[in-house]
N, C-alpha and C positions, 0 to 999 in steps of 0.2 A: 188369909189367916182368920182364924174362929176364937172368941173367949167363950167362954162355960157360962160365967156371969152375966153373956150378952152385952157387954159394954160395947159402944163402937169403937170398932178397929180402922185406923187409918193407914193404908200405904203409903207410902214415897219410893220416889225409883231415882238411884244414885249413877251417873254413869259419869267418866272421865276417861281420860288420857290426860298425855302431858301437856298437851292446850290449853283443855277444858275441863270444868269438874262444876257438874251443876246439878241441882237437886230437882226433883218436881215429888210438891207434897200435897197431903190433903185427899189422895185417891182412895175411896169406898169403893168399890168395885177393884174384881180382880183383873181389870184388862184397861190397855189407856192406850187410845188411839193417839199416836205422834204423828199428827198431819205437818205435810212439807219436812218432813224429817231432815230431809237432805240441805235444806236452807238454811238449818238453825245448827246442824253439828257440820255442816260441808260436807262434797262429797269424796267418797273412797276414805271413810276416814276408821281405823280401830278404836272401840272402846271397849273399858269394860263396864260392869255393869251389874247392880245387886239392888233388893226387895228390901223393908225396914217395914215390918207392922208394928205398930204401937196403940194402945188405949188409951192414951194418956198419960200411964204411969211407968208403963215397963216396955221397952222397944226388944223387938226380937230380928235381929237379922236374914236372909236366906242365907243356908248352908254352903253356896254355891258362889263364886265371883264368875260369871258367865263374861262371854265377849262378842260382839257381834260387827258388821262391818257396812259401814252406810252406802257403801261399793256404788255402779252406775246403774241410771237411772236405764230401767226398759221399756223401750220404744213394740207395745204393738203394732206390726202392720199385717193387711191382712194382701193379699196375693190380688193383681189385677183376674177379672174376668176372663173366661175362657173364648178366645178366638175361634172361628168356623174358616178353614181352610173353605173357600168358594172355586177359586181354578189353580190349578185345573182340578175337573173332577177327576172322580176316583175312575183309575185304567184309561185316561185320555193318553192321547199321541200328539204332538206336539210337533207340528210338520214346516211350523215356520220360523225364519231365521229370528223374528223379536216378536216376545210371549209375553200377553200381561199377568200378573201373577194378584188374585184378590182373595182376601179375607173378611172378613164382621170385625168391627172396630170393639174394641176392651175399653170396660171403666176401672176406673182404682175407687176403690172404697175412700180413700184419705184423697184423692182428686191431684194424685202426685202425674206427673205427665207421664206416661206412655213409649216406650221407646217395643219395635218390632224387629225380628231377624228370623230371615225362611233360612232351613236347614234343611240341604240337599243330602241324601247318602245315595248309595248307587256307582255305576262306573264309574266316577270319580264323585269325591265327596266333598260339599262345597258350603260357606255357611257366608250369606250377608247380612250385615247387622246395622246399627244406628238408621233406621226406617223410621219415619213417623206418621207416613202415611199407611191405608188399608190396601193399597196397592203400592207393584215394583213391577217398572216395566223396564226387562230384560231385554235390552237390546245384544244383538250378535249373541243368541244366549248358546249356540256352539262353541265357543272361546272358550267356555269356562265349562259347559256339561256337553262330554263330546255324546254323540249317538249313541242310544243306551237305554236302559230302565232305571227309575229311580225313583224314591219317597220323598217327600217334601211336606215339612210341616213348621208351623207358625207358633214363634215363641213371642209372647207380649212380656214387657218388663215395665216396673218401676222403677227400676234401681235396686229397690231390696230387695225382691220377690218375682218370681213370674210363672206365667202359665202357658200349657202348650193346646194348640188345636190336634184335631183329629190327623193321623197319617193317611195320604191320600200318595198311591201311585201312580206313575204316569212314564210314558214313553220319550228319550227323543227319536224322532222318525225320522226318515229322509225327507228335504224341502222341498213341497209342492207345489210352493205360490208364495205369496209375499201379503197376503190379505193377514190382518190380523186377527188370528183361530179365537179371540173371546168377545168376537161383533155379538151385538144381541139378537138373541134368538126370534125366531117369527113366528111360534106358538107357544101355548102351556104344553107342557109333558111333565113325566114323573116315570123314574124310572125302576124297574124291579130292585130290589135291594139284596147289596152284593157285600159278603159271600152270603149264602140264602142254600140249605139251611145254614145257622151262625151260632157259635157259643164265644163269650157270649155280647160280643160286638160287632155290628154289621152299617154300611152306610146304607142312607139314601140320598139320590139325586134328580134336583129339579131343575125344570129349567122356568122364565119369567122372559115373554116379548115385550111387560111393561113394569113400571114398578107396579105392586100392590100389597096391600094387606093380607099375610100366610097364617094359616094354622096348620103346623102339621101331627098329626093327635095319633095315640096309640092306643089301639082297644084291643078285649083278650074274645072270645070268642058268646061269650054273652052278650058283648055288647058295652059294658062297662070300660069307660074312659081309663087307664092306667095310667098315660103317660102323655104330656105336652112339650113335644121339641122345640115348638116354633111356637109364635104367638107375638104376631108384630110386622111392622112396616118391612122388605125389601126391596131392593132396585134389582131392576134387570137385570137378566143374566144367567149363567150358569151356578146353582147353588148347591151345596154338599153338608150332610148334615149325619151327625154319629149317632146313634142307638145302643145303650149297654143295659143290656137285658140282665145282669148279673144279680140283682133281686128277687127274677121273676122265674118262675116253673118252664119247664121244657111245654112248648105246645104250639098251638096254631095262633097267631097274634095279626090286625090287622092294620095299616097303617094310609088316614088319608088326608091327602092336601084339597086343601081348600082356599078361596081365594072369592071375590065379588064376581070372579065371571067363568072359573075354571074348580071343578071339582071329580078327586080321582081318587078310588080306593083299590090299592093290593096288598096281597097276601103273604106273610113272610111267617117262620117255621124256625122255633129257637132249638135246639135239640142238646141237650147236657150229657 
């Protein structure tokens, strides 16, 4: 509220229910932050609630008896980190009777724990849950996914939120051997990246005979760095990593891993 004659104008904000009924006076300014709001009226509580400027001499009410609700209090959280499906990779077959199943460990922002579940679809559709580890090894994994094609992808949770890794397909084959198909590998490779051409997500896969330090970087055809997938510690193995070009222009792009002792660049071909 404004006077003509410039005198100071003071607020007060009246609010009740049949509880409470309490004043806050003295406010120059037209806005009054109620910190802890919920402490001092409780919570989920109705009131109502009206303005009183005054000069001194003449008090003027708001027009309005407004009502508001101290209702509950909301909890941000924000979604754990995204998983990397590791095996199998993308179009493996799957030839033995027990399959280790690995992905990249997720953080939670809020440091809330972690809980994992692979989802099978395919000839039959199958979903295990409460994981805590980055790995599940599927023993007798015929029982449950008979001989077939099928996608499998990695859901992380907190409890309130979660996120899923890349779909990676894979085969079950007929049993060839009994060795287990995710022993580590006994060179560097890097494999063409499929589907190639892609619109506008396509994987790549590597493989690691040791742990080391990866970079795997995306440049467009000048030369200019676009895009960093990787950039950090892995361990052994067979690894799988997604590409979504959905920012980027139709063209030729190139993509290379790097490593302290292994380094390799191919060509992949975005087309819209």
């Amino acid at each position: 509220s404004t006077e003509e004659n410039e005198d100071t104008v003071k607020n007060k904000i009246r609010y009740f229910n049949q509880n409470k009924d309490t004043t806050i006076s003295g406010i120059i300014d037209t806005i009054y932050q109620f910190n802890n709001i919920r402490e001092k009226l409780g919570k989920e509580q109705k009131y109502e609630w009206f303005i009183t400027a005054s000069d001194g001499e003449i008090a003027i009410n708001s027009l309005e008896i407004n009502m508001f609700n101290t209702g509950k209090t909301t909890v941000i959280n924000n979604p754990p980190t995204k998983p990397e499906l590791i095996n199998p990779m993308q179009e493996d077959t799957i030839k033995t009777e027990n399959y280790t199943f690995k992905w990249t460990k997720s953080t939670d922002p809020e440091n809330d724990p972690i809980k994992y579940k692979i989802i099978f679809t395919g000839t039959k559709d199958t979903t295990i849950n409460n994981i805590t580890d980055t790995l599940y090894q599927f023993n007798n994994i015929r029982t449950k996914l008979p001989q077939g094609n099928y996608t499998a992808q990695i859901e992380a949770s907190d409890g309130k939120d979660s996120t899923k890794s890349q779909i990676n397909n894979f085969n079950i084959g007929t049993i060839t051997g009994i060795e287990n198909e995710t022993e580590k590998p006994q060179k560097f490779s890097m494999s063409q990246n499929y589907p190639n051409p892609f619109n506008p997500t396509t994987t790549i896969n590597f493989s690691l005979p040791e742990r080391a330090n990866v970079t795997l970087t995306i440049y467009n055809q000048l030369g200019e760095k676009i895009a960093v997938l990787i950039n950090g510690e892995r361990e052994s193995g067979n690894h799988s990593v997604e590409w979504n070009a959905g920012n980027m222009p139709s063209g030729i792009y190139f993509y290379q891993l790097q490593t302290e002792k292994y380094r390799a660049v191919k060509k992949l071909l975005l087309m819209k």
